[in-house]
DOPA-400428 format. One line per 3 residues: number of its first residue (from 1); their letters; for each residue x, y negated, z negated of C-alpha. Coordinates in steps of 0.25 Angstrom, whole numbers, plus 5000, padded with zeros to 4 digits. Layout:
NUM> a> X/Y/Z ~ ... $
//
This chain:
1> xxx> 5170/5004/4972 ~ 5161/4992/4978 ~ 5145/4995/4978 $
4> xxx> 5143/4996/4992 ~ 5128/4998/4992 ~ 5125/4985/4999 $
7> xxx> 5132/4971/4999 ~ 5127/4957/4990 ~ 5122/4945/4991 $
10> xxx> 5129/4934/4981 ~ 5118/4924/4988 ~ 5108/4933/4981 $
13> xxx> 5113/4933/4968 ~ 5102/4927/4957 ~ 5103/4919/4946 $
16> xxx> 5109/4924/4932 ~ 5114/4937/4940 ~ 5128/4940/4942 $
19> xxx> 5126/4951/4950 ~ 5120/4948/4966 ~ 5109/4956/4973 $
22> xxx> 5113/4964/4985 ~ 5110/4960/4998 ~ 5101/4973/5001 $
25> xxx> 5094/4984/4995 ~ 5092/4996/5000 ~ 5078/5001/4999 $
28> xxx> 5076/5015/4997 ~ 5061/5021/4998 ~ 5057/5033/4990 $
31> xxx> 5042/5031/4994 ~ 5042/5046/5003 ~ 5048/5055/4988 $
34> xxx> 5045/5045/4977 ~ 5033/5037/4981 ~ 5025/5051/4985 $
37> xxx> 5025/5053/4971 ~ 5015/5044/4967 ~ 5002/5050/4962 $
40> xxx> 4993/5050/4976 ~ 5005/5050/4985 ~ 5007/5063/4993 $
43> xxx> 5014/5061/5006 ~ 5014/5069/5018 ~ 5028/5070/5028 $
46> xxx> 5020/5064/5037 ~ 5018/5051/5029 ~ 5033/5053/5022 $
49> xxx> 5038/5051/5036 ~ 5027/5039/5040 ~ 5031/5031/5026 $
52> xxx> 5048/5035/5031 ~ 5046/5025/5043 ~ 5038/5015/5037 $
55> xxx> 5050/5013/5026 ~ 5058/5015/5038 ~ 5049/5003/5045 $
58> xxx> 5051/4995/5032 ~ 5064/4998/5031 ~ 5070/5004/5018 $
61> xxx> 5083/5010/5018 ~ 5080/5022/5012 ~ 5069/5032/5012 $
64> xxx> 5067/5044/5004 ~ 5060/5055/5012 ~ 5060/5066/4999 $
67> xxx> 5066/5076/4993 ~ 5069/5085/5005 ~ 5067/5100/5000 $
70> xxx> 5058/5096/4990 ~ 5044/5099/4996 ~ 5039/5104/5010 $
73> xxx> 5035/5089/5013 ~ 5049/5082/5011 ~ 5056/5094/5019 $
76> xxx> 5047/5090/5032 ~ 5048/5077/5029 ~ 5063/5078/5029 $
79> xxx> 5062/5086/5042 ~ 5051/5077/5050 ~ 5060/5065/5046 $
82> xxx> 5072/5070/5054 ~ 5063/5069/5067 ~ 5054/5060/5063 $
85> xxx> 5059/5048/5056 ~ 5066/5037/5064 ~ 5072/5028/5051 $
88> xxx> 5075/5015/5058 ~ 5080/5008/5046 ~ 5078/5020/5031 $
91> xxx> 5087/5031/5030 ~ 5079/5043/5025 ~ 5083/5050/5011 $
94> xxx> 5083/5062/5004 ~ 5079/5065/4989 ~ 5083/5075/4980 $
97> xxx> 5089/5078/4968 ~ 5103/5082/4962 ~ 5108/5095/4961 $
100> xxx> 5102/5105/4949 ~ 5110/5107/4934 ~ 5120/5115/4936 $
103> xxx> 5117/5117/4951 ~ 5125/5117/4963 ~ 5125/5108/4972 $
106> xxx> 5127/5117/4987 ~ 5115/5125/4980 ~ 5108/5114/4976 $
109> xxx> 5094/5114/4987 ~ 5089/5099/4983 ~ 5104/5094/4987 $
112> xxx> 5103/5102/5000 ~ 5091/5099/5005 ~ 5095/5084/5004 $
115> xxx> 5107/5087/5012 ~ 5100/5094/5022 ~ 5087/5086/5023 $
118> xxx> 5094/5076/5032 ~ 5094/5064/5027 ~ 5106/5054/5025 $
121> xxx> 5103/5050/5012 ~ 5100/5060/5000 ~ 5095/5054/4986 $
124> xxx> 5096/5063/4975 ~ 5091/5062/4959 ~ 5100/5064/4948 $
127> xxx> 5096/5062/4932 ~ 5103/5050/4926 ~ 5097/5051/4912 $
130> xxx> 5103/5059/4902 ~ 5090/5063/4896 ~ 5084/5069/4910 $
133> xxx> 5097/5077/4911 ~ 5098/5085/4899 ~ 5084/5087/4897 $
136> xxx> 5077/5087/4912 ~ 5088/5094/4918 ~ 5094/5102/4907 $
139> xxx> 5108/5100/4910 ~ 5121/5092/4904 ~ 5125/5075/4908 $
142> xxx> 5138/5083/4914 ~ 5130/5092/4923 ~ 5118/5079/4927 $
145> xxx> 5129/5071/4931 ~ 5134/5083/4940 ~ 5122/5084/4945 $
148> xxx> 5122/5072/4951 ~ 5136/5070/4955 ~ 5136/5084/4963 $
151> xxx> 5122/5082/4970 ~ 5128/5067/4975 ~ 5141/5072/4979 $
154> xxx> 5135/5085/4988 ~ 5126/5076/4994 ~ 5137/5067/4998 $
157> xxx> 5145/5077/5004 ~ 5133/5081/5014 ~ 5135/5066/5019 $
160> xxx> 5123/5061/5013 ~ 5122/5047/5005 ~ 5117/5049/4991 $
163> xxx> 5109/5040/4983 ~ 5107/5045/4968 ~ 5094/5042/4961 $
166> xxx> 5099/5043/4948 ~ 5085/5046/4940 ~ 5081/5041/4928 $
169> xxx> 5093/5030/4927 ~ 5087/5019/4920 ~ 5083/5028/4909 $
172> xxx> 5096/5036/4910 ~ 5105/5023/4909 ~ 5098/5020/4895 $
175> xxx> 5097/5032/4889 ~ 5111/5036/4893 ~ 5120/5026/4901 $
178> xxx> 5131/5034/4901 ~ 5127/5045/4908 ~ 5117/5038/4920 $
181> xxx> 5128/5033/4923 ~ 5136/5044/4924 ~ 5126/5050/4934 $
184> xxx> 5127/5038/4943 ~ 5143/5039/4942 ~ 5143/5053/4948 $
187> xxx> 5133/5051/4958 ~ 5141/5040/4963 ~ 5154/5046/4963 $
190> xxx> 5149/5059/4970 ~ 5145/5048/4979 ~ 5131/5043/4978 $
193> xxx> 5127/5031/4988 ~ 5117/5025/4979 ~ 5113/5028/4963 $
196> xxx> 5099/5024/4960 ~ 5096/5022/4948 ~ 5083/5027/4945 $
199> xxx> 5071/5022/4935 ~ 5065/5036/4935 ~ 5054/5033/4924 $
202> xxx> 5053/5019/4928 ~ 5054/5013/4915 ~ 5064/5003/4918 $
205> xxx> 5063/4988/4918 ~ 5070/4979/4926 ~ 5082/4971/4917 $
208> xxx> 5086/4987/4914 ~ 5083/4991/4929 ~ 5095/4979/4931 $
211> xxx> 5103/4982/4920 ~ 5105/4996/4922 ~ 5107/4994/4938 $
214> xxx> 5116/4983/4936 ~ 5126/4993/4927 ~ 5125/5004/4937 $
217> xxx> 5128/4994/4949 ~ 5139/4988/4940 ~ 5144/5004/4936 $
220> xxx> 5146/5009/4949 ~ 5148/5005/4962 ~ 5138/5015/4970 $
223> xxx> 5125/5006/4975 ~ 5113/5008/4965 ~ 5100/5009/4967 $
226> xxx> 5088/5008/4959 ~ 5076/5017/4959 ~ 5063/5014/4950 $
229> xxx> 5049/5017/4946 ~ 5038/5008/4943 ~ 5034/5014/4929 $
232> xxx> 5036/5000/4922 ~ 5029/4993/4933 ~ 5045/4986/4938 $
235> xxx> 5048/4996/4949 ~ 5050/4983/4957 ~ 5055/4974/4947 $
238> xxx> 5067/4986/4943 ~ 5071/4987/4958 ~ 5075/4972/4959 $
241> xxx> 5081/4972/4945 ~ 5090/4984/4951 ~ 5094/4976/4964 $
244> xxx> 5097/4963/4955 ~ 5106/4974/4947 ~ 5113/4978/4962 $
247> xxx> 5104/4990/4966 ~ 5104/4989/4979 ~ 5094/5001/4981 $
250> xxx> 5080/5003/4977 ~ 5070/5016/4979 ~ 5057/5014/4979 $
253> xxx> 5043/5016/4985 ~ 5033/5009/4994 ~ 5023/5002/4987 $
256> xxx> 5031/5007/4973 ~ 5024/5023/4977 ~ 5031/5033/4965 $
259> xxx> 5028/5043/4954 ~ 5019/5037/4941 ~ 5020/5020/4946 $
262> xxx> 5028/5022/4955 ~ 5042/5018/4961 ~ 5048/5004/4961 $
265> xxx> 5038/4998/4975 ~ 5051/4994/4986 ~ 5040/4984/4993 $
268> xxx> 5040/4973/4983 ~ 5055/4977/4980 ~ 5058/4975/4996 $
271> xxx> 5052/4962/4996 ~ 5056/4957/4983 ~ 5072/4960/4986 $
274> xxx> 5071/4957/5001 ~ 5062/4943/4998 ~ 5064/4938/4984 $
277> xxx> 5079/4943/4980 ~ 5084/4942/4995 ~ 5089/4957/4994 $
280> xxx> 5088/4965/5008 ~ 5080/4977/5008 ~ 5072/4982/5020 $
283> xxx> 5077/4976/5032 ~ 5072/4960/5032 ~ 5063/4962/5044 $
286> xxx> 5055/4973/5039 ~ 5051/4966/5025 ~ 5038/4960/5033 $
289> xxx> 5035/4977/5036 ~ 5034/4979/5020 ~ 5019/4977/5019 $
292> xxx> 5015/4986/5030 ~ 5024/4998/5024 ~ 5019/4997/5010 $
295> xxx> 5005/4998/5015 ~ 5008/5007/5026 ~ 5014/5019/5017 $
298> xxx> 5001/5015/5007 ~ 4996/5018/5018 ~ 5004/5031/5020 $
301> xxx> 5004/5036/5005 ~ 4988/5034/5004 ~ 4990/5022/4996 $
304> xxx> 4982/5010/4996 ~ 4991/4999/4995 ~ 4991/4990/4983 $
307> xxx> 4986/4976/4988 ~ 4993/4970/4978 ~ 5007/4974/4981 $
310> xxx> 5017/4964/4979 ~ 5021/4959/4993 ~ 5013/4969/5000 $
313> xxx> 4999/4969/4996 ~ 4987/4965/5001 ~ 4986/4955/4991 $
316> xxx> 5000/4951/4989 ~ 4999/4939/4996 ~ 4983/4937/4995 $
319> xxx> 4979/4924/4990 ~ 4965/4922/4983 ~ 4964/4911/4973 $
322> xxx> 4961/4897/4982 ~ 4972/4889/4976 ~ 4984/4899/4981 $
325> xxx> 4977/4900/4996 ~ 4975/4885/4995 ~ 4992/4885/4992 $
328> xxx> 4993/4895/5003 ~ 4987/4888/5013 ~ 4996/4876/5012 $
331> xxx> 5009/4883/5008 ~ 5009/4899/5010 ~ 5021/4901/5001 $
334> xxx> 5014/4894/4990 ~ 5007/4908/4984 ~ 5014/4918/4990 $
337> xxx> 5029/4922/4984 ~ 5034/4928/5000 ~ 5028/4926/5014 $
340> xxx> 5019/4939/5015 ~ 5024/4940/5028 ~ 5037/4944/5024 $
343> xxx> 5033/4958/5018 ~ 5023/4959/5030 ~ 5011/4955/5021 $
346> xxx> 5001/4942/5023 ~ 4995/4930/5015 ~ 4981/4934/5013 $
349> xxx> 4969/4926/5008 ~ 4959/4931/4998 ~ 4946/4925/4999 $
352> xxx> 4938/4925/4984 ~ 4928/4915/4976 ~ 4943/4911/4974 $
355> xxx> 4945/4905/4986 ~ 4945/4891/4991 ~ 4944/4885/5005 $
358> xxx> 4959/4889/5007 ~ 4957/4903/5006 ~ 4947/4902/5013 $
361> xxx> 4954/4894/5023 ~ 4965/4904/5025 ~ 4958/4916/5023 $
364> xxx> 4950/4909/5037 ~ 4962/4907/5043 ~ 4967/4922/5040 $
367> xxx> 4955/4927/5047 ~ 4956/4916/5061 ~ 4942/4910/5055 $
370> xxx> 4942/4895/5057 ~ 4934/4890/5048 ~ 4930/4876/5044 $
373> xxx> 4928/4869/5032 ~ 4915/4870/5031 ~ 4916/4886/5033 $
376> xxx> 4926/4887/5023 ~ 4918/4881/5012 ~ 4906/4889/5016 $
379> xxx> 4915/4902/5014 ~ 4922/4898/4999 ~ 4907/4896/4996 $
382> xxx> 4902/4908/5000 ~ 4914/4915/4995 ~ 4913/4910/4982 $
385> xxx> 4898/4915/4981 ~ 4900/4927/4986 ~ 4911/4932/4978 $
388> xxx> 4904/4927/4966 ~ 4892/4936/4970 ~ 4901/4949/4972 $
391> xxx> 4909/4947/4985 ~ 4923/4949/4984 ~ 4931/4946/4996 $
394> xxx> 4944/4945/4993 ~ 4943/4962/4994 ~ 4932/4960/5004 $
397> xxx> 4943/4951/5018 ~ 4933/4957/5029 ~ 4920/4954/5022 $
400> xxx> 4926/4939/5020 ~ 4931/4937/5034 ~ 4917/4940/5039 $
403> xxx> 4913/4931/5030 ~ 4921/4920/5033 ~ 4920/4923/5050 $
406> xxx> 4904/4920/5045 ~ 4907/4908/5040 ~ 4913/4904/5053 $
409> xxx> 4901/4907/5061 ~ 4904/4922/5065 ~ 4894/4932/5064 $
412> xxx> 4896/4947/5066 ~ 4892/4950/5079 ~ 4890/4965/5078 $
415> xxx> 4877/4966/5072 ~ 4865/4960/5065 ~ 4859/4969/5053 $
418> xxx> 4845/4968/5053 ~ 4843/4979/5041 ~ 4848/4992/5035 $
421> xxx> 4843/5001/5026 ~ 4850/5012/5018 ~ 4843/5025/5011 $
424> xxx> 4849/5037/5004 ~ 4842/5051/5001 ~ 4844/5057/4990 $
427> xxx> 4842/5073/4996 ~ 4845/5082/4985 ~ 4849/5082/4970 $
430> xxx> 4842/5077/4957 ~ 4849/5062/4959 ~ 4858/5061/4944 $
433> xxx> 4869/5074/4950 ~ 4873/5082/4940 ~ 4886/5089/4942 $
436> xxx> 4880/5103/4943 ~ 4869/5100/4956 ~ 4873/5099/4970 $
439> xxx> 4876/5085/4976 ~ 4863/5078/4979 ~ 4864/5074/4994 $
442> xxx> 4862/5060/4997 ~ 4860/5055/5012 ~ 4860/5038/5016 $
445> xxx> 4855/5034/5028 ~ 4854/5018/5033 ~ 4848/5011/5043 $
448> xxx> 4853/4998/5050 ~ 4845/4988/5058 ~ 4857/4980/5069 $
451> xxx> 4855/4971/5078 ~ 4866/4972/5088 ~ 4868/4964/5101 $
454> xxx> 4851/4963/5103 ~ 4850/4976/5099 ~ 4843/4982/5087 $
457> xxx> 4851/4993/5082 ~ 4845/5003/5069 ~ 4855/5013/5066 $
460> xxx> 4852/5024/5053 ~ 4865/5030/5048 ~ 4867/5042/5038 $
463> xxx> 4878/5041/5027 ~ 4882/5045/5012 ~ 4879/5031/5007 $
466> xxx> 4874/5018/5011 ~ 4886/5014/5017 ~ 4889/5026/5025 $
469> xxx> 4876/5025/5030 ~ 4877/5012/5033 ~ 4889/5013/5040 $
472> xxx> 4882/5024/5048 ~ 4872/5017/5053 ~ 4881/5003/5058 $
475> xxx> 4888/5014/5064 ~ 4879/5020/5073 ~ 4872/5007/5075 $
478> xxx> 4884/4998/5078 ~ 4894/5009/5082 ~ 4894/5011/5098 $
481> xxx> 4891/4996/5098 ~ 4905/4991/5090 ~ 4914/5005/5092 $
484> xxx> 4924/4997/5082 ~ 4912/5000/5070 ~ 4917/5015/5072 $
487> xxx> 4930/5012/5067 ~ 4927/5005/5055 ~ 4927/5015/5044 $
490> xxx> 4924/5012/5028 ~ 4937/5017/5019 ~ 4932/5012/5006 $
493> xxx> 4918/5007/4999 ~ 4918/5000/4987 ~ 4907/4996/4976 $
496> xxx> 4907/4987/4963 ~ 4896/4984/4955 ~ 4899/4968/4951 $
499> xxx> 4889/4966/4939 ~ 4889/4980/4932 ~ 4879/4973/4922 $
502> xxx> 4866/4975/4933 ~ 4868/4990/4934 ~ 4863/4994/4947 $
505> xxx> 4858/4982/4951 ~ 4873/4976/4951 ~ 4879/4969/4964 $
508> xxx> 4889/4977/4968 ~ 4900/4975/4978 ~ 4904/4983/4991 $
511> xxx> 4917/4984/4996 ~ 4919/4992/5010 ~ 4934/4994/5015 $
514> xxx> 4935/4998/5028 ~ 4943/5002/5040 ~ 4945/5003/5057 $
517> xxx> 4961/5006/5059 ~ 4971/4999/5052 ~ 4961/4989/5046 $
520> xxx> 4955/4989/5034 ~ 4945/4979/5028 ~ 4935/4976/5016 $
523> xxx> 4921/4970/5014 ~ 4911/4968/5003 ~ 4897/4968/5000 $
526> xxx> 4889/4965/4988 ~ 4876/4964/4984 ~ 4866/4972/4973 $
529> xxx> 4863/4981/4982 ~ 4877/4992/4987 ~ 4870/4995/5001 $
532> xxx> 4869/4980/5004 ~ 4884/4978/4998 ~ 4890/4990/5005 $
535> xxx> 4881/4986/5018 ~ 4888/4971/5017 ~ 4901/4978/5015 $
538> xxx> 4898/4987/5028 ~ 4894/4978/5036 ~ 4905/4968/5034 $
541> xxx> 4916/4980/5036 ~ 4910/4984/5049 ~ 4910/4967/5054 $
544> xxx> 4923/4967/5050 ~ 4927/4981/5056 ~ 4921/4977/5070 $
547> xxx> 4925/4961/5070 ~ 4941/4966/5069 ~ 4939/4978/5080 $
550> xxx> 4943/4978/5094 ~ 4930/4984/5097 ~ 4921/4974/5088 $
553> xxx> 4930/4962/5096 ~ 4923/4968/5110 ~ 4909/4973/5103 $
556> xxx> 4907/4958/5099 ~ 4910/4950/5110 ~ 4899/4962/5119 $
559> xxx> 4889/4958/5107 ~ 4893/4945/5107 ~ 4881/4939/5113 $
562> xxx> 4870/4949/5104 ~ 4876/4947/5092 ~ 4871/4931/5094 $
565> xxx> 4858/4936/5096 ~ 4847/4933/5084 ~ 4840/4943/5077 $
568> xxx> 4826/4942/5081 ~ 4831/4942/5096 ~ 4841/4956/5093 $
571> xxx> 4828/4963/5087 ~ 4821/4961/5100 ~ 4831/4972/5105 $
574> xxx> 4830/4986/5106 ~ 4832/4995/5093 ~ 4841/5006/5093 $
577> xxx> 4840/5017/5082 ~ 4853/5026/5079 ~ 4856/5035/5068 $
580> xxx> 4867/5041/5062 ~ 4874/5051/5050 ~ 4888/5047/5044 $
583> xxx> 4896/5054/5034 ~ 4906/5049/5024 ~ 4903/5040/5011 $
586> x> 4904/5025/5010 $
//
């Protein structure tokens, strides 16, 4: 009987391989039941059915939704997905397990549940190696084998297609050949639509991922598939090595999510069959929405994505060193192995003491500055002294665009700081706590001095620390002014100590991540003294924040004229005092 699992392509074959690759693979997401069992991951049906239509969105062929029967969870999820889940392009699926030892299958409650829990595909587990059968299970090779081919067979009969994760195979197939084996041939005669072979430990490498799936695929006739783990650090590298061998599925997880490393990542393996080995996977016109769904389920499962994600991450197609952006700007292909607009992502620019007038170039270019040469020059200068007294932009793209919009001849048109000042009192305690006394109470108030269109502005703010007194302050000073300021939140604050040998006198640098919506930027400070830092950082994120607002767009051009005004002339204004209490830490 011919493998029908999907049709080849002799054009496709490579070099030294008799065997060609198919055409298309079908991509099968276990992010919803396998990935939730990463360490930190718990998922509510909310977010199961808000990461079902972003695979959807992406377009994967299967998605498993659980193991209905299982929790409470899964069983809602199962029934919201009925109503609620409009699959344009994935059919949902439903996991479970084979029947017990010695068990029944029309008693069998796992087996009925998958029947019942309607979906159109069911995907049941069954031991394929030896050793797990007679020592996990307790039961004979006679009766595991039974277990399979029944469980198969009753699902079948219910008119649902069967896929058979055969666990543990690799390790199975070594100890005990024979018998894995035997296991795949009954779940393919009770009709199984798919055996997957499964690397449960994830111990495999790759040349014994393609040998193994090349016998199974030359064995029998049912499409294979491969399912892996990422123990060995070749989640990846297996799942290609078993499509060379003629799997022609592959389960895995968004962004490789899974127990102890995790399961074998189906991003990069998307965009290396679909770009480098000419293999369909998602549907060609969705490869440019794999960026966004990788960050968006981070997103989703409370995970901050890894910038260094192949094809996907913030840094994958960042460029720092002068001679590659240099490359770049005459000839984009000439550092970069795919067009990052193909899997959604861009080119960007990282501008460091590395950098040369290219990257400064383009990085100008990025931003809509137009810059001459002699701005240019300025900038690498001035790059190049800052970074070597602390700065450190290439984390820091806010604080650097406001940098470079200086050397163009912009200034901020907000505000003009005439001074701050920032004290703490120390209220209670004996000042070195000890674990026995009651939390000594601590209370930071700053004052700022603005000059605001003609207007002297001095504004007291109350907070838990420096910063968040600061920020208190700027807010009751600027706020009814620049309604955009109260949208600007701080989600991170960052210190380092650079020269650990000067104690507390070190430098230290500040690094402030903030937030209004959907966008998210970074600014830096340094200097000996953390308030002066963290005021440097804040200021820059606030600049940013407001230059990038809607609001800040009107704000500016109303203030336009003021903002020209010199400092003598705004002091001649009226003072206005304000103050203000805020909660939170910095």
């Amino acid at each position: 009987m011919p493998n029908t699992g999907t049709g080849t392509s002799m054009s496709t074959v490579e070099a030294g391989r008799s065997r060609p690759l198919p055409a298309a693979v079908e991509i099968y997401d276990t992010t919803l039941r396998d990935g939730s069992q990463l360490e930190g991951i718990s998922l509510t049906v909310e977010d199961k059915l808000r990461i079902a239509r972003q695979l959807d969105y992406l377009g994967v062929h299967y998605i498993e939704g659980g193991w209905p029967g299982s929790n409470p969870k899964d069983d809602e999820f199962f029934a919201r997905a009925r109503e609620e889940l409009n699959l344009q392009t994935s059919t949902l699926v439903a996991f479970g397990a084979t029947r017990r030892a010695k068990g029944r299958t029309d008693e069998d409650l796992t087996l009925a549940n998958l029947a019942a829990c309607g979906t159109e595909v069911a995907c049941i587990v069954g031991k394929c190696w030896d050793y797990h059968v007679l020592e996990a299970l307790r039961t004979t090779l006679d009766e595991g084998v039974a277990m399979v081919a029944d469980s198969v067979r009753y699902l079948k009969q219910r008119g649902l297609r069967v896929f058979f994760d055969a666990e543990h195979f690799f390790d199975g197939y070594h100890h005990n050949r024979e018998y894995s084996l035997a296991v795949l041939e009954a779940a393919a005669v009770a009709g199984a639509d798919r055996l997957v072979l499964c690397d449960t430990n994830g111990g495999s490498l790759p040349a014994r991922v393609e040998d193994i799936v090349s016998a199974v695929v030359e064995y029998l006739d049912t499409p294979v598939g491969v399912h892996l783990h990422d123990d060995t650090g070749c989640g990846v590298a297996n799942a290609l090595a078993g499509v060379r061998a003629g799997a022609v599925q592959v389960q895995g997880t968004v962004n490789g999510y899974g127990e102890r490393t995790g399961n074998c990542n189906l991003v990069p393996i998307i965009a290396n069959l679909s770009l480098k080995m000419g293999v369909e996977t998602v549907p060609p016109e969705h490869l440019d929405r794999l960026t966004a769904v990788s960050h968006h389920v981070a997103e989703l499962v409370n995970f901050t994505p890894d910038p260094q994600q192949p094809y996907v991450g913030s840094s994958a197609f960042a460029h720092k060193a002068g001679l590659h952006a240099s490359a770049i700007a005459r000839r984009p292909d000439a550092y970069e192995h795919i067009d990052p607009a193909a899997v959604g992502n861009g080119t960007r620019f990282v501008v460091s003491e590395m950098a040369g007038r290219s990257t400064v170039e383009l990085k100008a270019e990025e931003l809509g500055l137009d810059l001459d040469g002699k701005a240019i020059g300025e900038i690498v200068d001035t790059l190049k002294k800052l970074e070597h007294a602390g700065y450190h932009f290439e984390v820091a793209d806010a604080s650097l665009e406001l940098l470079m919009r200086g050397a163009s001849g912009w200034k901020q048109p907000y505000f003009e700081l005439e001074s701050f000042k920032v004290g703490t009192e120390h209220r209670s305690g004996t000042g070195a706590r000890a674990w026995n006394e009651v939390a000594v109470e601590m209370e930071t108030e700053a004052t700022v001095k603005l000059h605001v269109g003609g207007e002297r502005i001095v504004a007291t703010g109350e907070g838990n620390g420096p910063v968040n007194a600061l920020h208190a302050a700027l807010m009751m000073a600027l706020g009814d002014r620049y309604p955009a300021f109260r949208s600007i939140s701080l989600i991170d604050y960052k210190v380092r100590v650079l020269d650990t040998a000067a104690g507390t006198a070190a430098v230290t640098r500040v690094v402030i991540d903030s937030a209004s919506g959907d966008r998210v930027w970074t600014t830096i400070g340094v200097s000996a003294n953390i308030v002066e830092a963290s005021w440097q950082a804040l200021v820059d994120s606030l600049v940013y924040g407001l230059l990038h607002s809607q609001d800040a767009d009107s704000a500016q051009t109303d203030t336009a004229i003021a903002a020209t005004a010199t400092t003598d002339s705004a002091k001649t204004g009226s003072a206005t005092t304000a103050s203000a209490s805020r909660g939170g830490r910095e």
